[in-house]
N, C-alpha and C positions, 0 to 999 in steps of 0.2 A: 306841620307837614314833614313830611319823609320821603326822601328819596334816596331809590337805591342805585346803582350803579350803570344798570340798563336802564336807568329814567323812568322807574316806576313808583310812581307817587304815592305813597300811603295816606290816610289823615286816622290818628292813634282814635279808639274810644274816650269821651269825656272825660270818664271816673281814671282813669288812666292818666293822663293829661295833666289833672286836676292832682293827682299823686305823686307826678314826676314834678311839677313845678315846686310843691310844699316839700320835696325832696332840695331840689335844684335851692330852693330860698330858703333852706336849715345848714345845705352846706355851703353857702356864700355868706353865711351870717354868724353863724354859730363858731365864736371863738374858741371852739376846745377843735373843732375840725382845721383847725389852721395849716399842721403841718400834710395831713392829708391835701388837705387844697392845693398846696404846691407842689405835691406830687402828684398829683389824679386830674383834678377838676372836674369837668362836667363828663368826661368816660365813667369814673365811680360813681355820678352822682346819681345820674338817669339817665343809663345809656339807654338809648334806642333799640340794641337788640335787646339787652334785657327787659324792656318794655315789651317787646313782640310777642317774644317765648312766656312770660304769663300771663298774657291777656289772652283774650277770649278767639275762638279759630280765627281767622284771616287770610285768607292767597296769599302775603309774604311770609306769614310766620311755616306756612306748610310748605311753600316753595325752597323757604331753608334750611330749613328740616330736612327735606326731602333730598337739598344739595350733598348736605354732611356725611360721610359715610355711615352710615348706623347711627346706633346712640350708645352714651357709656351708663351701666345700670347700678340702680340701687348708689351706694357710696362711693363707687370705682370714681366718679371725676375728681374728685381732690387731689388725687394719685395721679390721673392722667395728666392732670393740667400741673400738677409736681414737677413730672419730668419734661412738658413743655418748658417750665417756668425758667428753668436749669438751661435747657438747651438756646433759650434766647437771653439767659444773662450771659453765658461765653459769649455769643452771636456780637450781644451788642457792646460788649465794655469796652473801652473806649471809643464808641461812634460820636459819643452825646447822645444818646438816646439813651429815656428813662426806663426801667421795668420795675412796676408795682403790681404787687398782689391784692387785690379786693375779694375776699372768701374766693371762690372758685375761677374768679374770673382774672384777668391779667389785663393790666395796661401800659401800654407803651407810649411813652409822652416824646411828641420829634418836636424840640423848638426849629422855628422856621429859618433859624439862622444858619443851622445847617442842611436844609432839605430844599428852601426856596432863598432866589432872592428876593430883596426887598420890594415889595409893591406885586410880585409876580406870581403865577400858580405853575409855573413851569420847572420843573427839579431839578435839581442842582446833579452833573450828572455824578461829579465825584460821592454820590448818596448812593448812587443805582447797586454797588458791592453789598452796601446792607441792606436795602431792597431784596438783591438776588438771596443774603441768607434769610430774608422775613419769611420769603416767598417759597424755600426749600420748607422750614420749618412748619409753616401753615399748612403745607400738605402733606405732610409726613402725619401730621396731628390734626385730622382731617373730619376727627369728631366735635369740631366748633364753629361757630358762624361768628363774624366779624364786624364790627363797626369803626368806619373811619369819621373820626369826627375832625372839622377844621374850624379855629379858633382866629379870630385876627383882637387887634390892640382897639382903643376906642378913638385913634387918628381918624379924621375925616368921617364921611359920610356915612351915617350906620347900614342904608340899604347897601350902597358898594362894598364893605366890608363883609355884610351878610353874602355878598354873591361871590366876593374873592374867598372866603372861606367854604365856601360851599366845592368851588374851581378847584381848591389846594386839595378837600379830601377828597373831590375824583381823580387827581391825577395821580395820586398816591393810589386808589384801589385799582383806576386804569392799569399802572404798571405793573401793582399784585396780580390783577388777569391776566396781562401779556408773560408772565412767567407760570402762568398755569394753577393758581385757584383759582377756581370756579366761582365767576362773578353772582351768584345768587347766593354763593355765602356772605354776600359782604351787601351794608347796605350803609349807604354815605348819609352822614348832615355836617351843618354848615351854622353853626353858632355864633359864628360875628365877631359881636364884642361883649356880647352878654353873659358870658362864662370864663368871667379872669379868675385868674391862679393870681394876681400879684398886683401891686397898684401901677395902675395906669397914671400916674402924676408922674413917675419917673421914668429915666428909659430903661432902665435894668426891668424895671418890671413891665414895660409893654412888651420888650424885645420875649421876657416869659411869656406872656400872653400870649402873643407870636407861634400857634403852636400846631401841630397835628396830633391825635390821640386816636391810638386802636386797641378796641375793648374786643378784648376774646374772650368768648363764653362758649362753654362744653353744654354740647345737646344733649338731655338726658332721658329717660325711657318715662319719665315724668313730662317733659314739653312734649313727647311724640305722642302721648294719651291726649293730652290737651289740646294739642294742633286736631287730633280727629274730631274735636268739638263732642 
């Protein structure tokens, strides 16, 4: 299931589902993706908007669509998302926050140690600065839809985890809307503990785990054909 920011529930297509997991369990297995894994995880592997935008019509996939301003055509998004990529590596160097490129798309990995504290989905407010440039730059570059994905360590109980990570990436897209992108670009999930970057036997590597991740994807004049079904 999926949900997005305004509390609207998706459930993906099967063959979909079924694609994103054998995706999800090549890149949590597959020892050549290692250094990928620690810098991506589950935003590169199967993000959920890139699930939307090529799967078959949908109410969210057109509702975000339809949020984006336009679309970028033909080749232009390599380019677009170029000078995004530029504008959020100044943004964020030295916050702690990661920025990786995945072909088109970008992700920004927030370990929780600086954005939450421990046990909590409430932000950290000394974060809100890089928030306010996330939030400038998303809508300057307004041709992409967004997924905030929230990760926790394998501590305690797997449903509570499931529902604190779920907590951490609204409160994160919560404050992207209160700064003004448009909450139906963005659609939240909540990964738990099912999507470590790092071993959980240690604490270096829970504290990675630890994490929030936003996958930005460029709408292209190819998802807009698609979204009309």
């Amino acid at each position: 299931m999926i949900r997005n920011s305004n509390g609207i529930v998706i459930a993906l297509a099967a063959s979909l589902a079924l694609a994103g997991c054998a995706a999800m369990e090549d890149f949590a297995s597959n020892p050549d993706k290692g250094k990928t894994r620690a810098g991506t995880g589950f935003g590169a592997a199967a993000g959920a908007v890139v699930g939307l935008l090529t799967a078959g019509n949908n109410p969210m996939k057109s509702a975000m669509i339809g949020a984006a301003a336009g679309a970028l055509v033909g080749g232009t998004a390599g380019h677009y998302m170029d000078k995004q990529e530029a504008a959020l590596r100044k943004q964020m160097a030295g916050s702690g926050v990661d920025v990786v490129r995945k072909g088109d798309n970008i992700i920004l990995n927030m370990p929780s140690g600086i954005t939450f504290a421990f046990d909590s989905a409430d932000l950290n407010s000394r974060f809100y600065p890089v928030l306010d440039d996330l939030s400038g730059t998303l809508i300057e570059y307004d041709k992409t839809v967004i997924q905030v994905a929230g990760h926790t360590d394998s501590t305690g109980a797997h449903e509570y985890n499931m529902q604190l990570s779920k907590r951490r990436a609204g409160s994160v897209a919560s404050y992207l809307s209160g700064k003004g992108v448009p909450a139906p670009r963005m659609v939240t999930v909540g990964g738990g503990p099912d999507y470590p970057v790092a071993d959980n036997s240690t604490e270096a590597g829970r504290a990675a785990n630890r994490r929030v991740e936003i996958t930005i994807v460029p709408v292209t004049d190819q998802n807009v054909e698609k979204a009309k079904g």
